[in-house]
LOTI-978530 format. One line per 5 residues: number of its first residue (from 0); their letters; for each residue z, y, x of C-alpha. Coordinates in steps of 0.25 Angstrom, whole numbers, padded with zeros to 4 digits. Layout:
NUM = A = Z,Y,X ~ ...
END
This chain:
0 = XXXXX = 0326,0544,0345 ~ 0316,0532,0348 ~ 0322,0521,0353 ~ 0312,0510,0357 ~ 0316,0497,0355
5 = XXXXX = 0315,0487,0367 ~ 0318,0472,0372 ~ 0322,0467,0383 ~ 0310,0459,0385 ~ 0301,0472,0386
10 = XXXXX = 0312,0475,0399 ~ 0313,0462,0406 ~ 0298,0456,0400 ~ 0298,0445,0411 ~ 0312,0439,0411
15 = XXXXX = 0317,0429,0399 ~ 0331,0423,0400 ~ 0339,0411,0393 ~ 0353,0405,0391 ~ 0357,0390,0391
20 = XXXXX = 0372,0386,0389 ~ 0381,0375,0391 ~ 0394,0375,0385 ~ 0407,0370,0391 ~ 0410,0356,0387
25 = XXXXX = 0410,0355,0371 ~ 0413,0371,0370 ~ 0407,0381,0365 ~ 0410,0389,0379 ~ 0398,0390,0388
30 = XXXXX = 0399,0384,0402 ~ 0386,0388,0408 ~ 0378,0397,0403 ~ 0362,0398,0412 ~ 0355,0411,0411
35 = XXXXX = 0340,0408,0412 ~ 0329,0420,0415 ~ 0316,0417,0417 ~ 0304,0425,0420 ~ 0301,0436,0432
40 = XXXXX = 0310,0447,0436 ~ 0304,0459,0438 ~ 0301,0466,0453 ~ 0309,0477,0457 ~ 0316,0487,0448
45 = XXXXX = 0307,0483,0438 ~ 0317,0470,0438 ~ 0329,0479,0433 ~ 0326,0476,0421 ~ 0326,0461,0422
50 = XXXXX = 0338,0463,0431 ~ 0345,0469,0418 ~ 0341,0458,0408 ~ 0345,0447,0418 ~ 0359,0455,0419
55 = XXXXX = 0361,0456,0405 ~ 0354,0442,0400 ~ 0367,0437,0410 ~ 0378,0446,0406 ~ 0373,0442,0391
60 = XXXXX = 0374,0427,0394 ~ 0388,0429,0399 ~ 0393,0438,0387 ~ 0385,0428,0376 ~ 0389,0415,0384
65 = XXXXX = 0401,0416,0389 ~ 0400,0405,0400 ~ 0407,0400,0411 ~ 0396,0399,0419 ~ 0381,0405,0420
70 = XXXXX = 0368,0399,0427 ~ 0357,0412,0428 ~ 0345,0404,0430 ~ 0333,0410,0436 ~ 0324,0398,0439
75 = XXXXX = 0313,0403,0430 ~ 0313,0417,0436 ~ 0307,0426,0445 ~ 0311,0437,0452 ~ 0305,0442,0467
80 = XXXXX = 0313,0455,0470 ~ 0320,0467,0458 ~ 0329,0476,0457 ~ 0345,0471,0452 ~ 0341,0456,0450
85 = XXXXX = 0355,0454,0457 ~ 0362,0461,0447 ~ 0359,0453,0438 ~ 0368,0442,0440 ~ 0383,0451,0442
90 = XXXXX = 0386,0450,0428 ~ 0389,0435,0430 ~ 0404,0438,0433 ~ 0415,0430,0431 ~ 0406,0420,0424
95 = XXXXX = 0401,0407,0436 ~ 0387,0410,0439 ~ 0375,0404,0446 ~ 0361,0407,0448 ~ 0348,0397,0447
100 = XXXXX = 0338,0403,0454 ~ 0323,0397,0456 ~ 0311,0400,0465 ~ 0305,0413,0458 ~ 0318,0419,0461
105 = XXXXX = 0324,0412,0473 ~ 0318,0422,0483 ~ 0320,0433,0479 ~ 0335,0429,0474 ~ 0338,0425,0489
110 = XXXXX = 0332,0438,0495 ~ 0341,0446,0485 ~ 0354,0439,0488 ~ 0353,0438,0504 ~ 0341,0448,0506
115 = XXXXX = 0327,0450,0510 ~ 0327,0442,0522 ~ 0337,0432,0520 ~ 0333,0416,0521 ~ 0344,0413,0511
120 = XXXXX = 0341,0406,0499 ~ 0347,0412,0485 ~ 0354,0399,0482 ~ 0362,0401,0495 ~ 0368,0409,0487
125 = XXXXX = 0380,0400,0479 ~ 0378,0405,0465 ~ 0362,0402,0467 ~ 0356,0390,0464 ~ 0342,0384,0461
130 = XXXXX = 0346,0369,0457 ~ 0353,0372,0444 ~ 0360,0359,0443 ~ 0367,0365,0455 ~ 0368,0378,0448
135 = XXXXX = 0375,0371,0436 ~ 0386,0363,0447 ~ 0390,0376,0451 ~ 0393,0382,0438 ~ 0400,0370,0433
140 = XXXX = 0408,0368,0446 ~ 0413,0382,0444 ~ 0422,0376,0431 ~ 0430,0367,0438
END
């Protein structure tokens, strides 16, 4: 048999993604952990691969991490319209999530959450924010 060898860059060539951490207090637990992606989520079902990386790059964090709380960033990304982009963030239970979103998403976001012809913004929704100090406040209140 012929295997060929691949990478997840050759599957999901326009998304990159990060990790930042802040541990609890002088521990080495981690309080709150922020996923970054950056870059432009495919349109349509061409998108289910990036919709797998993002899922996975999440479920990772948590495993490796272990934190309290997560951030998913998506200031610095794009995405119009794709197939399963809402999966993507169910793997977030029991751990205190919130999402940071920003203009190239914020649309698109808000017409996937309420629907095509809603007025609502995304961050009417109470786990999206686009201020991420706030974002931050919300996590941390969550400890008390």
């Amino acid at each position: 048999m012929n295997f060929q060898l691949v990478t997840i860059d050759e599957y999901c060539p326009t998304l990159t993604y990060d990790f930042r951490i802040k541990h609890l207090r002088d521990t080495h637990l981690v309080d709150i952990l922020i996923i970054s992606f950056h870059g432009n989520y495919r349109d349509g079902s061409t998108g289910k691969s990036d919709a797998g990386l993002i899922k996975g790059i999440i479920t990772t964090g948590l495993s490796v991490f272990r934190p309290f709380s997560l951030l998913i960033d998506f200031t610095d990304f794009e995405y119009n319209w794709g197939d399963d982009f809402n999966l993507s963030f169910e793997e977030t239970e029991p751990t205190a999530s919130v999402i940071l979103i920003g203009e190239k998403c914020r649309r698109a976001m808000s017409t996937l959450t309420f629907g095509m012809a809603t007025d609502k913004d995304i961050v009417d929704n109470e786990f999206f924010f686009d201020d991420f100090d706030k974002a931050i406040d919300k996590l941390e209140s969550k400890h008390v």
